[in-house]
C-alpha positions in Angstrom: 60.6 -37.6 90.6 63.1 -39.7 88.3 64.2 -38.8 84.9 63.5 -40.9 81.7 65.8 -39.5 78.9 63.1 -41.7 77.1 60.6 -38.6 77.8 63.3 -35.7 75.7 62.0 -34.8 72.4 64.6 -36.4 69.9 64.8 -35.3 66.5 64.7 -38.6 63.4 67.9 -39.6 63.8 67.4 -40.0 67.7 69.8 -36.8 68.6 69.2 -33.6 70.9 71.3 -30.8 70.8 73.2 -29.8 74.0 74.5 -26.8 74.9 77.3 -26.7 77.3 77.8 -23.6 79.6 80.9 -22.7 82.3 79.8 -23.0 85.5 79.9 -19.8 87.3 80.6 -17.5 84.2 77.6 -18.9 81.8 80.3 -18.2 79.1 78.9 -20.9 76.1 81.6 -23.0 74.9 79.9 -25.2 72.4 76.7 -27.8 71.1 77.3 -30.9 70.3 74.6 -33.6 70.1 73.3 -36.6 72.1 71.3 -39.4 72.0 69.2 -41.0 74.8 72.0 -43.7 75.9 74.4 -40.5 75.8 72.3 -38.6 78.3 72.4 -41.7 80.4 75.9 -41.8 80.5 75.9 -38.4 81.2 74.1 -38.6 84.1 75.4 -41.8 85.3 79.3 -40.8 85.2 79.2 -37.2 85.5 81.5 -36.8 82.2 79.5 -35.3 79.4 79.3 -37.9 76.7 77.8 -37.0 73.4 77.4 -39.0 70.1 79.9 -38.3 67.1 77.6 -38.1 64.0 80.4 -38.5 61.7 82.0 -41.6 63.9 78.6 -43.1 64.8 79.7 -43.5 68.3 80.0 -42.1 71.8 82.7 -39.5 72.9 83.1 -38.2 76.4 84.6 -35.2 76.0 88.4 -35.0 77.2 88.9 -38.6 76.7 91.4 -38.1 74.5 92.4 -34.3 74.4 92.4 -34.2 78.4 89.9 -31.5 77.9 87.2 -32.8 80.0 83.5 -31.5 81.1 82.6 -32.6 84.6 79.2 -32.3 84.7 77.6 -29.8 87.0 73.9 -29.6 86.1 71.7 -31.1 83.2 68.8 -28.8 82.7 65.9 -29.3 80.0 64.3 -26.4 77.9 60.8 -26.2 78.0 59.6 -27.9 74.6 62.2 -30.7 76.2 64.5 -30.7 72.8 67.4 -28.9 74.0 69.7 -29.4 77.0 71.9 -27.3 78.6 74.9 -28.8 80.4 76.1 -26.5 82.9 80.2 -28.0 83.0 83.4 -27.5 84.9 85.5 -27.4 81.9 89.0 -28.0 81.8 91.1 -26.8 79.2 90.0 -25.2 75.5 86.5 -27.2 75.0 86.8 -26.4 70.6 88.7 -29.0 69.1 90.8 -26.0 67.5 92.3 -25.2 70.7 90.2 -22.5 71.5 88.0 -21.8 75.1 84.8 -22.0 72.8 83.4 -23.2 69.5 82.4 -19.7 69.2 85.4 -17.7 68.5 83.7 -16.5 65.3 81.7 -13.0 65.1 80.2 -11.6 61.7 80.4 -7.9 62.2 79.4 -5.5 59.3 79.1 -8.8 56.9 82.8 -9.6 57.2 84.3 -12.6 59.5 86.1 -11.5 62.9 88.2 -14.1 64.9 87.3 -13.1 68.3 89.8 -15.7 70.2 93.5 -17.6 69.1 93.7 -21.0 70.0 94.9 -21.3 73.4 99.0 -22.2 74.3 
């Protein structure tokens, strides 16, 4: 069976949110959106490319940083709006340096830092 990225459920501005995952550990290191030319690219190169919403462009993650996602696995949720990229990631994957986006917890109302930006 091929895949159509044509057949994901896109919300009105034509994006999906992604969700990428470390391989092997399932730790979550952040979302970032796509369109359907992304997920092409995606699948086609095996570097995760999303789409900037503030640039209006494509960005394959690492191109610049040398923090890259090799793409292991591209799995759909069930209502086919969401993706999950399983990825081999390399380096922090949060543009503030840290392992993942979500080095934030709120415990008992207040704001814990949970991880410092990596050396």
């Amino acid at each position: 069976m091929s895949f159509d990225p044509s057949t994901l459920v896109y919300d009105n501005k034509g994006l999906i949110p992604c969700i990428a995952q470390q391989e092997g550990t399932g730790e979550v290191l952040m979302m970032a959106w796509m369109n359907a030319d992304a997920v092409a690219k995606t699948l086609e190169t095996g570097k995760v490319t999303y789409w900037s919403r503030s640039r209006q462009a494509f960005w394959i993650k690492g191109e610049t940083s040398g923090h890259t996602q090799a793409l292991v696995d591209l799995r759909v949720d069930c209502d086919r709006d969401c993706l999950l990229a399983i990825v081999r990631q390399e380096g922090p994957a949060c543009h503030t340096n840290r392992r993942s986006c979500f080095y934030t917890s709120v415990v008992e109302a207040e704001e814990v830092e949970l991880m410092k930006p990596m050396v």
